[in-house]
C-alpha positions as CSV (number, residue, x, y, z in Angstrom):
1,X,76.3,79.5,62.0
2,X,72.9,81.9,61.9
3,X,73.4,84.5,58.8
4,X,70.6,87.4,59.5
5,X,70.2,90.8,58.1
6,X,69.5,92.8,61.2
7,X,71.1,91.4,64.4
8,X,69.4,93.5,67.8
9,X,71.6,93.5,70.9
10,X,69.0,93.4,73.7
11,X,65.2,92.5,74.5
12,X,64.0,96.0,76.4
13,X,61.7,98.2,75.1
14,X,64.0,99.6,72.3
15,X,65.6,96.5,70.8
16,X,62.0,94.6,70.9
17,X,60.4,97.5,69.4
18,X,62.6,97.9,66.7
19,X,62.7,94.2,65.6
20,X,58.7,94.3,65.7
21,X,58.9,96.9,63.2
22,X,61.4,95.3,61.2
23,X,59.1,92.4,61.1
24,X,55.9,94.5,60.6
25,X,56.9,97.2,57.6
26,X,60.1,94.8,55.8
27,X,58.8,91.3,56.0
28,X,61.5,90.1,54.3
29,X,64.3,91.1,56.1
30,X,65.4,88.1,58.7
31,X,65.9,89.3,62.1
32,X,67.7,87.9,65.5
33,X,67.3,89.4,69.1
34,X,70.2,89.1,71.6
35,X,69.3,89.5,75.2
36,X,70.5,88.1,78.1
37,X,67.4,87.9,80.7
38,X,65.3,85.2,80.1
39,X,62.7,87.0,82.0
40,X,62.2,91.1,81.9
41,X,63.2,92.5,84.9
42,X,61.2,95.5,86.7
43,X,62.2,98.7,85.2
44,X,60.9,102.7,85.2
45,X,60.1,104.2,82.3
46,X,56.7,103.9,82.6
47,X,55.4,107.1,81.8
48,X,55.0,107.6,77.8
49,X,54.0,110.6,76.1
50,X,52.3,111.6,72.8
51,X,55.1,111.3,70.0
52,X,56.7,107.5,71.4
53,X,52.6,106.8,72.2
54,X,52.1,107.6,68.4
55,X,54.9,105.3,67.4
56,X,53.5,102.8,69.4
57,X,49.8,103.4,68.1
58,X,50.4,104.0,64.3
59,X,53.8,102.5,63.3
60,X,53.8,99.2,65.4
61,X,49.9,98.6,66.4
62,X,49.8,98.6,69.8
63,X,47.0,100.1,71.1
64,X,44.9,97.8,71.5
65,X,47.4,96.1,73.5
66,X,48.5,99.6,75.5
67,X,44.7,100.0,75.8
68,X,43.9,96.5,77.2
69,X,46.9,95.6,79.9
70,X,47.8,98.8,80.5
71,X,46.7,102.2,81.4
72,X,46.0,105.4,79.3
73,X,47.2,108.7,80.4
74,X,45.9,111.9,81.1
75,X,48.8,114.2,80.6
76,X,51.6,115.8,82.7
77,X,50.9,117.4,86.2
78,X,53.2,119.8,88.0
79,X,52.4,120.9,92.1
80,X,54.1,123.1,93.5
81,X,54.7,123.7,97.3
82,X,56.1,125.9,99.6
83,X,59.8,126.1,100.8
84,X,58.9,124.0,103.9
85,X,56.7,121.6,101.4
86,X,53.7,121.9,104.3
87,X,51.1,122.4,101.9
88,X,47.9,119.9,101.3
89,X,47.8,118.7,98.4
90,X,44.5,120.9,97.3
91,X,46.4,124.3,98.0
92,X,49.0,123.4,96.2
93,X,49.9,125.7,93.1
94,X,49.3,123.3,89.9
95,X,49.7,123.6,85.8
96,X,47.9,121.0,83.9
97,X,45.4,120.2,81.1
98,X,41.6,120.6,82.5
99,X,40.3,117.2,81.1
100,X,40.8,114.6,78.8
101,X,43.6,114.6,76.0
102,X,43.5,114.7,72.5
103,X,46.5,112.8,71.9
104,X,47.1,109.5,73.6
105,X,49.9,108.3,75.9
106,X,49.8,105.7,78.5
107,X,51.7,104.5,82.0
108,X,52.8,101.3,81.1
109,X,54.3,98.4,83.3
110,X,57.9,97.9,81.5
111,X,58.3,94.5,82.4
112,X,54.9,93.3,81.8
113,X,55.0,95.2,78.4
114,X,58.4,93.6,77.3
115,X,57.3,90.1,78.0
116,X,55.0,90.7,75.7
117,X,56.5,92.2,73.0
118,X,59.4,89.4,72.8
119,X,56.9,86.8,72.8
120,X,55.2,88.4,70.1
121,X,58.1,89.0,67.9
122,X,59.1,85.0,68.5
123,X,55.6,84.5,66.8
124,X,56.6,87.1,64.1
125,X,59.3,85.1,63.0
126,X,61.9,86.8,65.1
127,X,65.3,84.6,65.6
128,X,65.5,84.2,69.8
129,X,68.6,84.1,71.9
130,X,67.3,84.9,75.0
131,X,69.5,83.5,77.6
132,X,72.6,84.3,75.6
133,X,75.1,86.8,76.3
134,X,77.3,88.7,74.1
135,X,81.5,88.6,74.3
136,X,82.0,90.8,71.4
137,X,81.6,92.4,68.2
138,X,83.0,91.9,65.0
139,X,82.6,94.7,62.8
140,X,82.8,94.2,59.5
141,X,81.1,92.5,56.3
142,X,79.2,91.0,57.4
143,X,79.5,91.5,61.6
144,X,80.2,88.6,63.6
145,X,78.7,88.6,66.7
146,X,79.9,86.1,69.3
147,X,77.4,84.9,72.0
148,X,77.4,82.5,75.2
149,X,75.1,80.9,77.5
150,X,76.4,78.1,80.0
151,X,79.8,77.9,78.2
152,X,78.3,77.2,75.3
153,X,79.4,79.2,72.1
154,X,77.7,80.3,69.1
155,X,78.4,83.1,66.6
156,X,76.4,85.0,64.5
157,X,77.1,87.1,61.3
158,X,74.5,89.7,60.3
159,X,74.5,92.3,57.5
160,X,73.4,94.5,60.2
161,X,73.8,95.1,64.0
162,X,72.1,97.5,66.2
163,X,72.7,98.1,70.2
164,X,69.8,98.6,72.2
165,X,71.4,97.1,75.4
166,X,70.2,100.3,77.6
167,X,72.7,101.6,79.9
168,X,75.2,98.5,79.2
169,X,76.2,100.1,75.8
170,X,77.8,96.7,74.8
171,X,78.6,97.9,70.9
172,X,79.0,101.5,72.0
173,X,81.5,101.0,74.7
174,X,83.9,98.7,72.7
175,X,83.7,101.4,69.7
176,X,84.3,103.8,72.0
177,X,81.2,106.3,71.3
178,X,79.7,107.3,74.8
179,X,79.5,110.6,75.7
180,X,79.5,111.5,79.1
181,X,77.4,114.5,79.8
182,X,78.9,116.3,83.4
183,X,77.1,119.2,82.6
184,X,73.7,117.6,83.7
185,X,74.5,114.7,86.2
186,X,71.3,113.9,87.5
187,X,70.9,111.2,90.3
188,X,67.7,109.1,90.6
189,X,65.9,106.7,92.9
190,X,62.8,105.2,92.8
191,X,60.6,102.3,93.8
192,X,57.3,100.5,93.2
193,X,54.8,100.9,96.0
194,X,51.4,99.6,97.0
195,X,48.6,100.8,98.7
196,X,49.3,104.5,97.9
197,X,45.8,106.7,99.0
198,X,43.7,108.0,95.4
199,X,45.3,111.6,94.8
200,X,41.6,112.8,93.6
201,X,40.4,111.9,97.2
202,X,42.7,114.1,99.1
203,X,41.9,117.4,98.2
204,X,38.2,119.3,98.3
205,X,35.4,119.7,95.4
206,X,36.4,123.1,93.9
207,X,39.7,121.2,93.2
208,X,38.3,118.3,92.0
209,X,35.9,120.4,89.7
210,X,38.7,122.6,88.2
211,X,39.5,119.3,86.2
212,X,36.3,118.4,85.2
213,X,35.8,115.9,87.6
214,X,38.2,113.7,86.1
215,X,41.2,112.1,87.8
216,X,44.1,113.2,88.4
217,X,45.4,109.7,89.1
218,X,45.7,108.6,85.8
219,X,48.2,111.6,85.2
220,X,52.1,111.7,85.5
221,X,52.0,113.5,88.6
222,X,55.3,115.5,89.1
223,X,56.1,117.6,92.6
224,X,58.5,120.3,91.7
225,X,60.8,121.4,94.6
226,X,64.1,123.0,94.7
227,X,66.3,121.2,92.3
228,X,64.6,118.0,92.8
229,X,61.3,116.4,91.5
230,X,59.2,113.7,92.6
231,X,57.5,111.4,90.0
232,X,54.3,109.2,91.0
233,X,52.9,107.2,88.3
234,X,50.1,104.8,88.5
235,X,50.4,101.2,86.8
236,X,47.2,98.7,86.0
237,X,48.4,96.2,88.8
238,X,47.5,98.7,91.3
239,X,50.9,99.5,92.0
240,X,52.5,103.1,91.5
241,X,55.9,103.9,90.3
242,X,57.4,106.8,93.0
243,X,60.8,108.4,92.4
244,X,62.8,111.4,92.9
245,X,65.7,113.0,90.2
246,X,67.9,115.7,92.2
247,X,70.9,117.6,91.2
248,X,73.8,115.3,92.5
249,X,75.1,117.5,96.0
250,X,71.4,116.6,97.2
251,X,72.1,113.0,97.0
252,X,72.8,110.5,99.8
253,X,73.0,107.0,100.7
254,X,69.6,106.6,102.7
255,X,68.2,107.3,99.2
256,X,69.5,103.8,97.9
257,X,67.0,102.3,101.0
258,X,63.7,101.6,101.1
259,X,63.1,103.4,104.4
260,X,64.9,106.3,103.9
261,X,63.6,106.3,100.0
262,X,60.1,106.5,102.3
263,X,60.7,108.8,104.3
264,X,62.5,111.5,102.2
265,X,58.7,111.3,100.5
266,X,56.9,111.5,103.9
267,X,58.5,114.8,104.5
268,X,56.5,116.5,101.8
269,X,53.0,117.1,103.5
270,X,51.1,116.3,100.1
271,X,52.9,113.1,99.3
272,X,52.5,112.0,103.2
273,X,48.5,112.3,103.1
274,X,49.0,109.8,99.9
275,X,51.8,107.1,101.3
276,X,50.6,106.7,104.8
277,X,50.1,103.0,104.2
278,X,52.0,102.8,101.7
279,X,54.8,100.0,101.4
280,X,57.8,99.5,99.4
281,X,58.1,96.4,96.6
282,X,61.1,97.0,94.8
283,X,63.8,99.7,94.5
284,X,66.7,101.0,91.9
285,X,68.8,103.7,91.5
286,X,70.7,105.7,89.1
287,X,73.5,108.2,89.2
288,X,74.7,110.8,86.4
289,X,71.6,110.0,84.3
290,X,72.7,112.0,81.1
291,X,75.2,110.8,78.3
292,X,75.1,111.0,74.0
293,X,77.0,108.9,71.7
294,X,79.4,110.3,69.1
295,X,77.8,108.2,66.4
296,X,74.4,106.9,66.1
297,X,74.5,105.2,63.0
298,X,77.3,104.4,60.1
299,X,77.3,103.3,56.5
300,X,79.1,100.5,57.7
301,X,75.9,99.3,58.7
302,X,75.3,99.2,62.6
303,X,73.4,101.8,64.7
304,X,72.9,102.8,68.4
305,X,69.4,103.6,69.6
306,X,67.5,104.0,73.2
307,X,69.4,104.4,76.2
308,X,72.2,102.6,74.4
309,X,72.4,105.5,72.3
310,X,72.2,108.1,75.5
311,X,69.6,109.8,77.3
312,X,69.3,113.5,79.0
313,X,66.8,114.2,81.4
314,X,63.4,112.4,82.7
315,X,61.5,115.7,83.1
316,X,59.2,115.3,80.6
317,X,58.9,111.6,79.9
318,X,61.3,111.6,76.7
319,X,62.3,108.2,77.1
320,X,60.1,106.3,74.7
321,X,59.7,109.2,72.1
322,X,63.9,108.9,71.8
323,X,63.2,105.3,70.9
324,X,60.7,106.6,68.2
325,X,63.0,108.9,66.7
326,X,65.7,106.6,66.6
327,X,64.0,103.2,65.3
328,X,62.2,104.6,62.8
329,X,65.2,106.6,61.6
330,X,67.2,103.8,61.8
331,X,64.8,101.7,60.5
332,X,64.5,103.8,57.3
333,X,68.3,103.7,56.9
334,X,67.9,99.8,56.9
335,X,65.5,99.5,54.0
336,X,67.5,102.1,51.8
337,X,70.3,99.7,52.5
338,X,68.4,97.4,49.9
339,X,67.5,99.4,47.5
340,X,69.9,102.5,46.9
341,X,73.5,102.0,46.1
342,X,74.8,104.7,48.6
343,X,74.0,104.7,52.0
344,X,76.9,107.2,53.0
345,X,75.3,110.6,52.8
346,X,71.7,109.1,54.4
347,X,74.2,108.0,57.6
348,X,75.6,111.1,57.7
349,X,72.2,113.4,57.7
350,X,70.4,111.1,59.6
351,X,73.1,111.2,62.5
352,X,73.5,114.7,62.5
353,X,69.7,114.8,62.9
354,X,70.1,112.8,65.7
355,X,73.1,114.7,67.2
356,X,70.9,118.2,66.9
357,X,68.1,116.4,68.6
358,X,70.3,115.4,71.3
359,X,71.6,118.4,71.6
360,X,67.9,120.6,71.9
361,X,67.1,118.4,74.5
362,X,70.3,119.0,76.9
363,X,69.7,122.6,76.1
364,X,66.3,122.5,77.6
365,X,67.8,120.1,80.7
366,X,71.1,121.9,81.8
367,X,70.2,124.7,84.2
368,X,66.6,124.1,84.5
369,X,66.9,122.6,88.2
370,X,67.2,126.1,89.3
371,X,63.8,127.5,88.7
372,X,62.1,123.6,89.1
373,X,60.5,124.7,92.3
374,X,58.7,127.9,91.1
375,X,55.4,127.9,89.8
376,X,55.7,131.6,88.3
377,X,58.6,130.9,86.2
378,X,57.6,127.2,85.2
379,X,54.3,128.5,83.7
380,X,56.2,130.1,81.4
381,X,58.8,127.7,80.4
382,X,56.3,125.1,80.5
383,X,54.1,127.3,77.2
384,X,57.9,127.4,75.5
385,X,58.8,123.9,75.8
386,X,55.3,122.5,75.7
387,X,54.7,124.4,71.9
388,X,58.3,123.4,71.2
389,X,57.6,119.8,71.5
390,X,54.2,119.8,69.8
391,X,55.7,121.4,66.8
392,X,58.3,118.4,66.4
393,X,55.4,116.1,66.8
394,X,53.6,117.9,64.0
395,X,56.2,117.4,61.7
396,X,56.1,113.5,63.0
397,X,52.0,112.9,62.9
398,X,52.9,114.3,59.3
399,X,55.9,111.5,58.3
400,X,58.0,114.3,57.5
401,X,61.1,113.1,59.7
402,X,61.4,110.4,57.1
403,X,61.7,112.7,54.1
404,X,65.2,113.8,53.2
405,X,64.1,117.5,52.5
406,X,62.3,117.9,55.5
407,X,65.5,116.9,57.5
408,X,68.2,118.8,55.3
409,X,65.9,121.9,56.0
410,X,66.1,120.8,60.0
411,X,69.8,121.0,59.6
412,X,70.3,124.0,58.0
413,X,68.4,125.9,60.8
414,X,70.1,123.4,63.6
415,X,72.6,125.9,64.6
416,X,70.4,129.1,64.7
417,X,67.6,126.9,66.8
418,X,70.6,125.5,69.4
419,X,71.4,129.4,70.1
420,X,68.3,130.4,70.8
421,X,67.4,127.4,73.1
422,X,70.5,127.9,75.0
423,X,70.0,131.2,75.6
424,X,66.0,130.6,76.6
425,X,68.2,128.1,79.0
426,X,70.7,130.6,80.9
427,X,67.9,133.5,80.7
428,X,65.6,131.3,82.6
429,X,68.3,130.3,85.2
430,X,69.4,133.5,85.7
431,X,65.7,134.7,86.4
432,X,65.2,131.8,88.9
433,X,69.1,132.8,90.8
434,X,67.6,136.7,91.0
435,X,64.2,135.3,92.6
436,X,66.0,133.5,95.1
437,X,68.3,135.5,96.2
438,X,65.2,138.2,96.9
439,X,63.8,135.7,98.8
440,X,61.4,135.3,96.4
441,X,61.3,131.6,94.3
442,X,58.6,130.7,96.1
443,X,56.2,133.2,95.9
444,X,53.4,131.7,93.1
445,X,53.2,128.8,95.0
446,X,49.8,128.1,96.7
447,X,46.4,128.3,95.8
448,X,46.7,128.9,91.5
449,X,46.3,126.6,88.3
450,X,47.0,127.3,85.1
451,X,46.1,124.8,82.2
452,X,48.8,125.9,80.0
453,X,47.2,127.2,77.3
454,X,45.5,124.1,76.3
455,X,43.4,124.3,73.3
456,X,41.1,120.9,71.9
457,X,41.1,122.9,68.3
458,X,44.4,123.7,68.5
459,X,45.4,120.1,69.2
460,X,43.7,118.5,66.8
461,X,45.4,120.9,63.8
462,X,48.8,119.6,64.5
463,X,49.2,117.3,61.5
464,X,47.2,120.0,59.7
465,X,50.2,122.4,60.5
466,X,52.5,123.1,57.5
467,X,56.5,123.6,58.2
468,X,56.1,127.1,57.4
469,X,54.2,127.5,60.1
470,X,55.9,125.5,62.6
471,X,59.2,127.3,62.0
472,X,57.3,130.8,62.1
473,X,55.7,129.6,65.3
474,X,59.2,128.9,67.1
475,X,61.4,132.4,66.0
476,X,58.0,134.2,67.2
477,X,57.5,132.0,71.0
478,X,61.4,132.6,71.2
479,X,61.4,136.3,70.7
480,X,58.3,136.6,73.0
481,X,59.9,134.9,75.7
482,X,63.3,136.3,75.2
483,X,61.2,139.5,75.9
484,X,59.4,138.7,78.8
485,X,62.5,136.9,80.6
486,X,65.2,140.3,79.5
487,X,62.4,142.6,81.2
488,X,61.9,140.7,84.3
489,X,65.5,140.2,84.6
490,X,65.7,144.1,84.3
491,X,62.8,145.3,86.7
492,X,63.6,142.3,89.1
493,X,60.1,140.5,88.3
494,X,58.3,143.9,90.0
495,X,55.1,142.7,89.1
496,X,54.7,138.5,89.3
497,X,52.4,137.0,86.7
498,X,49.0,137.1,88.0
499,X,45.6,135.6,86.7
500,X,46.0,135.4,83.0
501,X,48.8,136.4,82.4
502,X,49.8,133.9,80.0
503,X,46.5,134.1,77.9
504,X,47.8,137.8,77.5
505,X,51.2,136.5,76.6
506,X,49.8,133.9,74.1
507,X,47.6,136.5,72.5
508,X,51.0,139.1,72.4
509,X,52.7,136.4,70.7
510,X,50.0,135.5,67.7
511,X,50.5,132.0,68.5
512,X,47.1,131.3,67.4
513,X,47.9,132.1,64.4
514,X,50.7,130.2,63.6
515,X,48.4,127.1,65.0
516,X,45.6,127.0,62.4
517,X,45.4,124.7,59.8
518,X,47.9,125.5,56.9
């Protein structure tokens, strides 16, 4: 019978990056893998962004390897078309960065990328049942965890055991921790196409110049339409990952096919000019994307994380920066396990961390559908979210998730900072319902850019920022918009946003001088 310290339920992305850095920063911990593919199968999740690209990077060593086999990124894109989406792509209204980005991220191809990684972490001394399945958990001191493969039965005990079995939610399921989230029930479909046209050759030189002359391709590229999105992600075997999340009443079956998956894309004008030869490889789908966990990690010594542990909303690429948060928390919790005598009240803080993190991130999911499609309004949300999410990776570049002050302070404010980005939430949404019912959600649509405030200087001060700072950044963006949003709600957006509008804002706000270097 094996004996480990850390047992990981499933291979994917979560479970083989956690035991890498098990194996990487506590070298003497013993570590098993459970997962039942021999092979990694095709998955999304391709498109990573700056916090899980910096766990990637710094805490694990990958960039070579990201670098190498994979492709970097150059930021988020948003279009946005008319109601009749007839627009080519060139007119159509656009937010993103105008060149290179500081930070790096990176499209990666999930299955070629977890191949790796497991056979890596075989060479790192990682215990391998791959092939095996599991019938059940034990909890316990220590857990026993029974596993099968051709009627053949073996059990494991480990002092630890963590579930990273994605959307299966082996440990979670039988403890009964999964959340369902109705309040956000997202559908999904997507497949893996080849022979999709270069974006960057489809529209003329003055939009070609307004990003340098760079390329758009190498961008998450996102169409924004109403209550639906289209994703189109380019991967280093010259295949591109194309999907679309809608709210759930604009569902239906010929999604699940590959011609109708096809042609739902053909009928936006933009996305036609790009897939006329285009053909399908593989498809998948997903329904009611969104669910939490009521428990992400115990004393007791076992621990959810990834998709296992829940998931919100694919907006904004959040997929592999949940995996961050959660491995390296969890990861933490694992090496206080061997060297302080009580691991009760570090459980407790750093699932309620966890559970207010969760929570931010539905508040910025539910009810944003409604104003997806307008380029007006998303300028805006996209500065409040965008300096929202570069303040929590501040605080990351900086370590300070790890340090039990930083996170008791985190909690203390947790209920004031929910509030407020709940009520950013329904003031939004209620803006976007007024603009359509005048007729008028549209209206930003063709012909603008904004870069969203991007800043080089002001990127590279993030881990120069102090928490001070980051906390007198966010009352001061939330009272700012909170502003903006009330008035417009009251005068009916009289006067739309025009040409810059949000440098006004930014410089109304003093954000720059909550950026500078504490």
């Amino acid at each position: 019978m094996a004996v480990l310290d850390v047992l990981v339920l499933g291979g994917g992305l979560a479970g083989s990056l956690l035991a890498r850095q098990l194996r990487l920063h506590q070298p003497d911990r013993s570590v098993g893998l459970v997962e039942p593919r021999v092979q990694p199968r095709r998955k999304v999740g391709e498109s990573m962004v700056e916090l899980g690209a910096d766990y990637l990077n710094r805490r694990l060593g990958l960039s070579g390897l990201l670098y190498r086999e994979h492709l970097p990124k150059q930021g988020l894109r948003f279009f946005f078309d008319t109601a009749d989406r007839s627009l080519p792509v060139h007119r159509l209204s656009e937010i993103g960065i105008p060149g290179f980005a500081v930070h790096p991220s990176f499209q990666v191809d999930r299955a070629r990328l977890d191949a790796t990684l497991l056979q890596d972490n075989i060479a790192r001394g990682v215990a391998d049942w791959r092939g095996w399945r599991v019938e059940g958990v034990r909890i316990g001191t220590p857990h026993e965890v029974v596993v099968e493969r051709e009627g053949h039965r073996s059990t494991i005990r480990a002092r630890w055991v963590v579930d990273a079995t994605g959307r299966r939610r082996l440990l979670g399921r039988q403890l009964g921790l999964v959340r369902p989230a109705p309040e956000h029930a997202m559908s999904a479909a997507w497949c893996r196409v080849e022979d999709v046209a270069e974006l960057e050759a489809q529209g003329n030189d003055a939009w070609r110049a307004r990003w340098l002359h760079s390329c758009r391709d190498l961008a998450t590229c996102h169409w924004m339409q109403d209550r639906s999105w289209t994703w189109l992600i380019p991967l280093r075997s010259g295949l591109s990952s194309i999907g679309v999340v809608c709210e759930p009443h604009l569902w239906h079956r010929g999604l699940g096919t590959r011609d109708g998956l096809l042609g739902h894309f053909r009928q936006t004008i933009s996305l036609r000019q790009l897939l006329e030869r285009a053909r399908v490889v593989d498809i998948g789908t997903g329904r009611a994307l969104a669910s939490g966990t009521t428990r992400y990690v115990s004393a007791r010594r076992w621990a959810v994380v990834g998709e296992a542990a829940g998931f919100t909303d694919p907006l904004f690429s959040p997929g592999t920066d949940h995996i961050a948060w959660h491995n390296d928390l969890v990861s933490d919790l694992i090496r206080r396990d061997f060297s302080e005598p009580d691991l009760r009240p570090h459980a407790h803080r750093i699932d309620a961390l966890l559970q207010h993190q969760w929570r931010l991130s539905m508040g910025s999911a539910v009810g944003q559908y409604a104003h997806l499609a307008s380029y007006d309004l998303r300028r805006l949300r996209y500065v409040y979210d965008v300096f929202n999410y570069f303040n929590g990776l501040s605080a990351w570049l900086r370590d300070d998730h790890l340090r039990p002050a930083w996170q008791t302070a985190v909690l203390e404010q947790a209920p004031v900072a929910e509030r407020s980005h709940n009520e950013i939430g329904r003031l939004f949404t209620a803006l976007a319902d007024q603009l359509r019912r005048d007729g008028r959600l549209f209206e930003g649509n063709a012909d603008a850019w904004d870069e969203g405030l991007f800043d080089w200087n002001l990127q590279r001060s993030l881990p120069r920022r102090s928490p001070h700072q980051e906390v007198r950044l966010a009352r001061r963006l939330f009272a700012g918009v909170r502003k903006h949003l009330t008035r417009a709600l009251q005068d009916g957006w009289r006067k739309p946003p025009g040409t810059g509008w949000l440098a006004q804002l930014y410089t109304q706000l003093r954000l720059e001088a909550d950026l500078k270097p504490g």
